[in-house]
N, C-alpha and C positions, 0 to 999 in steps of 0.2 A: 479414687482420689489420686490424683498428680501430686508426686514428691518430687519438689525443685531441687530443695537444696536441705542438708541433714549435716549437725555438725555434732557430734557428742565427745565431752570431754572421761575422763577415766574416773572422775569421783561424783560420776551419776547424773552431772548436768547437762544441758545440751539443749539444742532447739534444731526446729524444722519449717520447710515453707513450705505449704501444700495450697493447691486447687482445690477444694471441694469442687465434682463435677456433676453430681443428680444428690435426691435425696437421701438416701442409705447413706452417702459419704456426710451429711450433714448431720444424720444421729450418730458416727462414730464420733464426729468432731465434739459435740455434746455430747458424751461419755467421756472424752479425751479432757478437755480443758477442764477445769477444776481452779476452785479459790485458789490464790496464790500464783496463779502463774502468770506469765506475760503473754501480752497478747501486741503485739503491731499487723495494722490495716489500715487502708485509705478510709477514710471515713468523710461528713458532710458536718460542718461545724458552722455556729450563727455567730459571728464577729461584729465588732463595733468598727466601723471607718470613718476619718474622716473627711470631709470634703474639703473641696478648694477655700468654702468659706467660714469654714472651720466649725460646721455644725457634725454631728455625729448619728451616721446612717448602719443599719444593720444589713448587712450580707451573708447571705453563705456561700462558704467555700470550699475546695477538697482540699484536705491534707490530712497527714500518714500521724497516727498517733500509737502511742505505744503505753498501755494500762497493765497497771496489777487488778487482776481479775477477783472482783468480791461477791459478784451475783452474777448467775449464767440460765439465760431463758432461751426455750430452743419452743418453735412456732415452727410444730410439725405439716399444717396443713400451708404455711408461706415458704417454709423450707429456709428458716434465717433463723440463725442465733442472735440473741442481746448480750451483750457482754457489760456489764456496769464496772467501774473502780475508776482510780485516781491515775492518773497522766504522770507517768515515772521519765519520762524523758523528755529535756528541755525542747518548749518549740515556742514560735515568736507570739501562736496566737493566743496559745495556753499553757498556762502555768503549770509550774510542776505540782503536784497533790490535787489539782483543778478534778473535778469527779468529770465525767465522760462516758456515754453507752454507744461502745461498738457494735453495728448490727454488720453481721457475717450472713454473707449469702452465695449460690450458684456461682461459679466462675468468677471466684473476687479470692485472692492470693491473701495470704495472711504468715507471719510466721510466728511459729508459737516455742515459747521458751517457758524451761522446767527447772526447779532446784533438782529435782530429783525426778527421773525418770525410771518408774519400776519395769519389773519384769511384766504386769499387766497392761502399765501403757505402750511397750514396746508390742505387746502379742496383739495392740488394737490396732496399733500404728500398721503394723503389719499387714493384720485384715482388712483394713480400706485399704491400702497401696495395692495389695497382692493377693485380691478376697479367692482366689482360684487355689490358693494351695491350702484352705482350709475349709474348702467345703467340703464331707465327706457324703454326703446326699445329693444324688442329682434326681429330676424329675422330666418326664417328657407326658405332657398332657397333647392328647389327641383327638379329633373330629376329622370329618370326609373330609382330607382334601385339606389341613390343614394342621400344626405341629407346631410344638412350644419347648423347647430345650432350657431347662433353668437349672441352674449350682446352689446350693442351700446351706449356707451358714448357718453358726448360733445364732448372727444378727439379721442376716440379709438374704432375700434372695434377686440373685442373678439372673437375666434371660440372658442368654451367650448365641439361641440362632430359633428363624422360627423360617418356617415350610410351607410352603402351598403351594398348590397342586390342582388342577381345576382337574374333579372329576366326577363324570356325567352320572347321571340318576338312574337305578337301575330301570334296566328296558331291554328287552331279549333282542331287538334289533341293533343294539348298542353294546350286547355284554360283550363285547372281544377288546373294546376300545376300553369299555372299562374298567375290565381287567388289566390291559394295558396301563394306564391309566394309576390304579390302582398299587399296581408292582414299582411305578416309579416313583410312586409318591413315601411305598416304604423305602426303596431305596433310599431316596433324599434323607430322611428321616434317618436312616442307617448312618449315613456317609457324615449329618452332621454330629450326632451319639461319638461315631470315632475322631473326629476333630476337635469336641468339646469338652468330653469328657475322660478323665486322665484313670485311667482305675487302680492307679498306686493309690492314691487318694480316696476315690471314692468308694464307700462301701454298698452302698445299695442305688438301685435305680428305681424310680417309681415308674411305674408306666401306667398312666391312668387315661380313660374314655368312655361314653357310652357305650352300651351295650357291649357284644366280644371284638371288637376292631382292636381292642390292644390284644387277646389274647392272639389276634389271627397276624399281628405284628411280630410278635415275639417267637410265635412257628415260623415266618417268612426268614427274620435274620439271624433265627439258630440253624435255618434249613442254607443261608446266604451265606455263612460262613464257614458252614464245612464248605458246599460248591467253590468259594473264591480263597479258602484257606486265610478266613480271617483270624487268628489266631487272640487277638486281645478279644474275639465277644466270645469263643468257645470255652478260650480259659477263666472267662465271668459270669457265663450265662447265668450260674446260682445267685447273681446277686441281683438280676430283672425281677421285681416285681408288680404282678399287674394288679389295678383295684380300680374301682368304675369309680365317675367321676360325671357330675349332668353336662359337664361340656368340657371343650377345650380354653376356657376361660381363664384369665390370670386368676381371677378370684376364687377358682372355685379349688383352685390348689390348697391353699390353709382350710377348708373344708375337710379334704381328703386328707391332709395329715395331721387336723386335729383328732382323727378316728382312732380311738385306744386299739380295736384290733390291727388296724394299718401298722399304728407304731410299731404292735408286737413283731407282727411280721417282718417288719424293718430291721427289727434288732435282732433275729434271728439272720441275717443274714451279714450282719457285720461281723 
């Protein structure tokens, strides 16, 4: 989520203008706003005009309103909020106390204002603005030849870089290349883990794949970092953990950490 602009005052008030930019920022938005609070956005409103001969024709048109929020509907599979209440700030085409439903969507700027700003809407605000400094779980799901690096919130998870690697089928006429092949493909895979992943923050790594290609991963870049004296994965190594997984699929990740014995293992490494 994009923070434009943030003003808080000292006796807990305060507003902010943000982007929502995909959908994760859209269910923080719908955890964040709540009854009572203000909400301004461009919206589409149906007005009365009239004409030159003085009959009266219905139009819609964009202008910015600004509501006290009484009912809040979040439309997970459109990725848009409704926002319902009364129009708190004078405008020409609507009254003031006039009811009004904001619908909040992708790339549509909003700013939203608090009586009271707690310590848990600031810790959400937080997470969509800055979701990299509270994920303490990362995962890298794996296939031939291809690689998924994601960050894992309470609420969200992140993809931050994904890998591919074209590499050939085995064939004893071809195994040199694709070995080749094969070494650069962990590499990539190495090189994004140390760009993506912060290990002050993170406690555990998942490393999940069919069959042993994660465990023959995780020999290559414990074996790559003594050789290049990478010192951030020697001094983490304890926190890799490998666990099979049917593919390298986004979806098949909340499989693999729904597994109570996964978790366990997770939390022995935190």
């Amino acid at each position: 989520m994009k923070l434009l602009k943030k003003q808080f005052g000292n006796d807990g008030t305060g507003e902010v203008r943000v982007e929502p930019v995909d959908s994760e920022d859209m269910w923080q938005l719908y955890n964040l706003i709540h009854e009572g609070d203000a909400v301004k956005s461009k919206t589409m409103r149906k007005v009365q005009k009239e004409t030159a001969i003085g009959s009266q024709v219905s139009e819609k048109i964009m202008l910015t309103l600004t509501i006290q929020v009484e009912d809040v509907d979040f439309d997970a599979e459109g990725s848009t909020i409704r926002l319902k209440g009364k129009n708190i700030q004078e405008n020409k085409h609507v009254k003031l106390g006039q009811y009004h439903t904001l619908e909040l969507g992708l790339n549509r700027t909003l700013t939203l204002r608090k009586a009271e700003w707690t310590s848990a809407d600031l810790d959400r605000l937080e997470a969509a603005v800055n979701p990299v400094k509270s994920a303490d779980l990362a995962a890298v799901l794996m296939d031939r030849g291809k690689a998924s690096i994601s960050l894992i919130t309470t609420h969200m998870t992140l993809v931050r870089a994904r890998v591919q690697v074209n590499i050939p089928k085995k064939r004893k006429i071809n195994e040199s290349s694709r070995t080749k092949a094969q070494q650069h493909f962990f590499d990539e895979v190495l090189q994004a883990i140390i760009k993506h992943i912060d290990f002050e923050v993170v406690k555990a790594v998942i490393i999940a794949s069919p069959g042993f290609l994660n465990e023959d991963f995780l020999k290559y870049i414990v074996s790559a970092a003594v050789q290049k004296n990478l010192t951030i994965i020697t001094a983490n190594k304890g926190k890799f953990v490998c666990v099979n997984s049917p593919s390298a699929h986004f979806h098949d990740l909340k499989e693999v950490l729904s597994n109570d014995d996964i978790q366990a293992r997770i939390e022995d490494t935190k």
